[in-house]
C-alpha positions as CSV (number, residue, x, y, z in Angstrom):
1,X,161.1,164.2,-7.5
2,X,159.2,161.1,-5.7
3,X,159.4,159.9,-2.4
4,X,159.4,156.3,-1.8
5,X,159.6,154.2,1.7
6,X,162.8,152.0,1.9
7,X,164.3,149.5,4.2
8,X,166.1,152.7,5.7
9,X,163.2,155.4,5.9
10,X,162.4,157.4,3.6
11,X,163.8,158.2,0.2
12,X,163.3,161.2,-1.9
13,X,164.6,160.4,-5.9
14,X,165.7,163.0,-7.8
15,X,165.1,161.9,-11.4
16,X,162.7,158.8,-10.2
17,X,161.0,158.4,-13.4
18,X,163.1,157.3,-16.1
19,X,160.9,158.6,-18.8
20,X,160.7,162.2,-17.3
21,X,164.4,162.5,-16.1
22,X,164.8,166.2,-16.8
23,X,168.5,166.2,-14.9
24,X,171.0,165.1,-17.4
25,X,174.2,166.5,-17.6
26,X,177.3,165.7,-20.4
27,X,179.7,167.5,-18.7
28,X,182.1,166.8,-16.1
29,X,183.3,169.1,-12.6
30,X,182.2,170.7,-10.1
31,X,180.3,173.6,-12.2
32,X,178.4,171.1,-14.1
33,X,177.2,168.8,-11.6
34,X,174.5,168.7,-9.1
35,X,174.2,171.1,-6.0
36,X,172.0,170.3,-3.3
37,X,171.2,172.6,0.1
38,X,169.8,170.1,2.9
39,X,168.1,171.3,6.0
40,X,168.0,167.5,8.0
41,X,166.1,169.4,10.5
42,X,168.2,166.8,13.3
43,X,165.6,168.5,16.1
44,X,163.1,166.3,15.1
45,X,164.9,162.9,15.1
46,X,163.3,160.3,16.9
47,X,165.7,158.0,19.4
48,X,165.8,154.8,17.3
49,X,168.2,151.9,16.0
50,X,170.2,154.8,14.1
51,X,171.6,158.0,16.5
52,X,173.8,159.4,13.5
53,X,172.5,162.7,11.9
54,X,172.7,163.6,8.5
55,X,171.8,161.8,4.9
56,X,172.7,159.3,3.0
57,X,173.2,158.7,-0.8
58,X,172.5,156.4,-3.0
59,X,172.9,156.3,-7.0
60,X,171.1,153.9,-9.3
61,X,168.9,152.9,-12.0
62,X,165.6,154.4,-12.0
63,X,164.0,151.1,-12.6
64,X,165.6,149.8,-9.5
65,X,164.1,150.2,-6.0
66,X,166.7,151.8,-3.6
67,X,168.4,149.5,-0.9
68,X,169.8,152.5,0.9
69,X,170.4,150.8,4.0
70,X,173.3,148.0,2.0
71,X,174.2,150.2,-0.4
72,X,175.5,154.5,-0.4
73,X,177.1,156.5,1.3
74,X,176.6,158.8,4.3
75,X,176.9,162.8,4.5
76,X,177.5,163.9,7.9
77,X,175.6,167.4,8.1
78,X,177.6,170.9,8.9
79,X,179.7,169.7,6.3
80,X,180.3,170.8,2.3
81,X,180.4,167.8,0.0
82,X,182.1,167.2,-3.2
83,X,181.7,163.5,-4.8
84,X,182.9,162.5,-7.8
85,X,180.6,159.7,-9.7
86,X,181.8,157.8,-12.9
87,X,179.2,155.5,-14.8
88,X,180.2,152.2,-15.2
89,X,177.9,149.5,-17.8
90,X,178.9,145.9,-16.7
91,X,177.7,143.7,-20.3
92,X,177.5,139.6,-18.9
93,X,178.5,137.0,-21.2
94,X,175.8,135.1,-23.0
95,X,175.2,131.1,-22.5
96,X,176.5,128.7,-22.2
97,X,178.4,130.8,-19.7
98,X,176.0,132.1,-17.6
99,X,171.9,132.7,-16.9
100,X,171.4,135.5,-15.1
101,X,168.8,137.2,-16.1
102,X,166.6,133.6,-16.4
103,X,165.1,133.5,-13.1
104,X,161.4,134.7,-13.4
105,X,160.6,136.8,-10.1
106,X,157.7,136.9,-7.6
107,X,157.2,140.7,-7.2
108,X,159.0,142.0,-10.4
109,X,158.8,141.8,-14.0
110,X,162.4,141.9,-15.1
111,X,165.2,140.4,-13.8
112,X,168.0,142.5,-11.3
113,X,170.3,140.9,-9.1
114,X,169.3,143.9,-6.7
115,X,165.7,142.8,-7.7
116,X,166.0,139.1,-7.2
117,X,167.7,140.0,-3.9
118,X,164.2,142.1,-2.6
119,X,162.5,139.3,-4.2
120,X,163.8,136.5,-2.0
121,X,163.2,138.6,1.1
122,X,160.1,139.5,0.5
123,X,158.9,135.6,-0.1
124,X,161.0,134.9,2.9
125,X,159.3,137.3,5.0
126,X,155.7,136.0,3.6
127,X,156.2,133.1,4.5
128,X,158.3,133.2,7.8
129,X,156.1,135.8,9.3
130,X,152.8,136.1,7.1
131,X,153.4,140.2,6.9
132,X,155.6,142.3,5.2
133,X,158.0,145.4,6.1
134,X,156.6,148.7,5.5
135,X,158.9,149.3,2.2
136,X,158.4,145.7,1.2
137,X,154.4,146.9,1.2
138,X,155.3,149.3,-1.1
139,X,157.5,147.3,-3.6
140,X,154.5,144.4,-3.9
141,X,152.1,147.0,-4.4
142,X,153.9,148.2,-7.3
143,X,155.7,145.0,-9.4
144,X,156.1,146.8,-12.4
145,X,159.0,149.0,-10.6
């Protein structure tokens, strides 16, 4: 498990590290899957943008950072929880059809849409405000992520 600051607070990752992802699982239902007991300890929420209690999910690669606050969904807690996930590989077409993939980054190595995305706001940011976001600290600081 990691923790990791993102443009919606902060994330724990279950699995974070790709080469040590001791979770794995061939089997499908509701014996073989993950189960999780939350305490979101709503007492000590602080009066912010967000008033909603509870968590939110998000699934993705372990090479990618997390954009939990455009992408998941939310867990409203008091509540049991049963989600069903299905892995899906999208393969692009080679040229002359397409060149994603091309585009060398800022603050990355390889090339992600959901990387490219970060990496345009970040340079944005840079050069609108001459700081960065807290999370967008963190991403910089790390480019091989």
């Amino acid at each position: 498990m990691s923790t990791k600051f993102t443009d919606h607070g902060t994330c724990v990752s279950i699995n974070g590290n790709e080469a040590n992802s001791s979770l794995f699982t061939e089997e499908s239902g509701t014996q073989a899957g993950m189960s999780l007991t939350l305490n979101i300890e709503s007492y000590e929420y602080m009066i912010g943008p967000h008033k909603n209690e509870g968590i939110k999910v998000y699934l993705h690669d372990a090479k990618e950072s997390p954009r939990i606050n455009h992408l998941g969904f939310s867990l409203a807690p008091g509540f049991h929880h049963s989600i069903a996930i299905k892995n899906t590989k999208v393969f692009n077409l080679e040229k002359p059809w397409g060149s994603c993939g091309e585009t060398k980054l800022n603050h990355f190595q390889d090339y992600s849409p959901n990387k490219c995305n970060l990496d345009c706001s970040i340079s944005d940011t840079i050069r609108k405000c001459g700081c960065l976001a807290p999370y967008m600290n963190s991403i910089t600081s790390n480019t091989t992520d």
